[in-house]
C-alpha positions in Angstrom: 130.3 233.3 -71.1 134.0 234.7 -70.9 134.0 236.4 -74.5 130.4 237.9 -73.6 131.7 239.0 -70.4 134.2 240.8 -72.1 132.5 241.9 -74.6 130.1 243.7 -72.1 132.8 245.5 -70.2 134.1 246.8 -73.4 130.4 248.1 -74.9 130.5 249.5 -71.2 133.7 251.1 -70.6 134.1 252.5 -74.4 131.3 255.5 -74.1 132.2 258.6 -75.9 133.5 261.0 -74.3 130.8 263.3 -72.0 131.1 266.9 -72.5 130.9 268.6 -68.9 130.9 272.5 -68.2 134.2 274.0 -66.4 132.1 274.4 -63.1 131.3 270.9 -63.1 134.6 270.1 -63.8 135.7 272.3 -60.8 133.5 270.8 -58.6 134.8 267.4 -59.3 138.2 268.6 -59.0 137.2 269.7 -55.3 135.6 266.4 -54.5 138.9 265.3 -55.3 140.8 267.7 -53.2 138.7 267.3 -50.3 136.7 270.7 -50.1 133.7 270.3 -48.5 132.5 274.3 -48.9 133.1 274.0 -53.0 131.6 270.6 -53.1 128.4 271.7 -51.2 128.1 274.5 -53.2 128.1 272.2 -56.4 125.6 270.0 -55.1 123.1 272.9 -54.5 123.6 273.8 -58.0 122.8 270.6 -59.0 126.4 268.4 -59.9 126.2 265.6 -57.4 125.4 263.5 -60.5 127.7 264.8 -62.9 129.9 262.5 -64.2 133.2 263.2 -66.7 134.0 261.4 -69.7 135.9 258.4 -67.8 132.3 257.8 -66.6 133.6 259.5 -63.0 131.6 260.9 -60.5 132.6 263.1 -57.5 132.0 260.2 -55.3 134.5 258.1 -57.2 137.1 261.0 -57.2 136.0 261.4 -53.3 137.0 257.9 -52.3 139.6 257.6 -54.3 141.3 260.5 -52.4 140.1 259.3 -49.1 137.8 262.1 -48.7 135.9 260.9 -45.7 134.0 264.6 -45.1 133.6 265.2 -48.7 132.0 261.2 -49.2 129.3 262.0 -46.8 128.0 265.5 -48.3 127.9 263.8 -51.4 125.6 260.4 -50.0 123.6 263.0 -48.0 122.8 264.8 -50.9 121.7 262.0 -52.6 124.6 261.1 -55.0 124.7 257.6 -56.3 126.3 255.3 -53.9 127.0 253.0 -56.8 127.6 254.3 -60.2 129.8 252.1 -62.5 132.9 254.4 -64.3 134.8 253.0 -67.0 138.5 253.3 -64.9 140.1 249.8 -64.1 140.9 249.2 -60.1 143.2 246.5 -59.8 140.9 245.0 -57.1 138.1 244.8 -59.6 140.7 243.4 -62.4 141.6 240.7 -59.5 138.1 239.8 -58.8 137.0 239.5 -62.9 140.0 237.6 -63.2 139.2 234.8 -60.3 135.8 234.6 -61.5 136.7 234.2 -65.3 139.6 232.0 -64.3 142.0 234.0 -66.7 145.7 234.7 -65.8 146.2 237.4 -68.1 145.0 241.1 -67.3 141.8 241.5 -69.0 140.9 245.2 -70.3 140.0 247.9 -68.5 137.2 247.3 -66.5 134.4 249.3 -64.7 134.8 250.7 -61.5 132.7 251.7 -58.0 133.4 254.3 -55.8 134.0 251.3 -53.9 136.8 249.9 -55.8 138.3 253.2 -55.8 138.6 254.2 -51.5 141.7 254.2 -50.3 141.2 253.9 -46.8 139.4 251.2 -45.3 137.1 254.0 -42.9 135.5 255.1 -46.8 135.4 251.7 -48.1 133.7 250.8 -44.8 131.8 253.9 -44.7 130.7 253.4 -48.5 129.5 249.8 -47.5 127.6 251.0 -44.5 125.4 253.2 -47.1 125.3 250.3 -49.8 128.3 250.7 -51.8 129.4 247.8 -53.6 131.9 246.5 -55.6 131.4 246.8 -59.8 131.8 242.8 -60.2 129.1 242.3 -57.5 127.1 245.0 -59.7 127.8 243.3 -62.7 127.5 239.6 -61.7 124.9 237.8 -64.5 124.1 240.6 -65.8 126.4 240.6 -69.8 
């Protein structure tokens, strides 16, 4: 199960690269910055899905900035609460590592916006609207 697990998170985390407009990429540059005017603007013209070729959303970029403001546009607007990204939170590497029993880091592993917050009141907050974390996500399924 180990080697399969891994080989699952590697197949997962090694998608090529996404090409994504400027604007898009503007727009998750604001979610990480905060700014709630720019990021409502992109989701009317339709980027709360967009992800980047790290398999990053504006949510993750959001909570990883503790963007409280900028977390709840996005979930209002109907963004994903839990899309996996292929960036490697040290909480997630702990939690594969406990449930693989491996003292070693593993590779890079998937993420959730989840994994990302940095501030309990998002990571609470993400919870509260279903967020979980990608090892709960991923659980049985490679």
């Amino acid at each position: 199960m180990h080697k399969k697990f891994i080989a699952g998170l590697l197949l997962l985390t090694s998608a090529p690269l996404l090409a994504i407009t400027q604007a898009q990429e503007d727009f998750l540059s604001a979610a990480a910055r905060g700014d709630v005017a720019k990021v409502t603007a992109g989701i009317q013209a339709g980027y709360a899905g967009v992800v980047d070729g790290h398999g990053m959303t504006a949510l993750h970029y959001a909570a990883s900035n503790d963007c409280r403001d900028v977390v709840v546009e996005l979930v209002r607007a109907g963004a994903k609460v839990n899309p996996i990204s292929g960036i490697p939170s040290q909480a997630a590497q702990r939690q594969a590592q406990d449930e693989l029993r491996v003292q070693k880091p593993l590779h890079p592993i998937a993420a959730t916006p989840l994994d990302l917050a940095t501030s309990q009141e998002v990571a609470d907050l993400l919870t509260r609207y279903g967020g979980k974390h990608a090892g709960e996500l991923l659980r049985g399924k490679l």
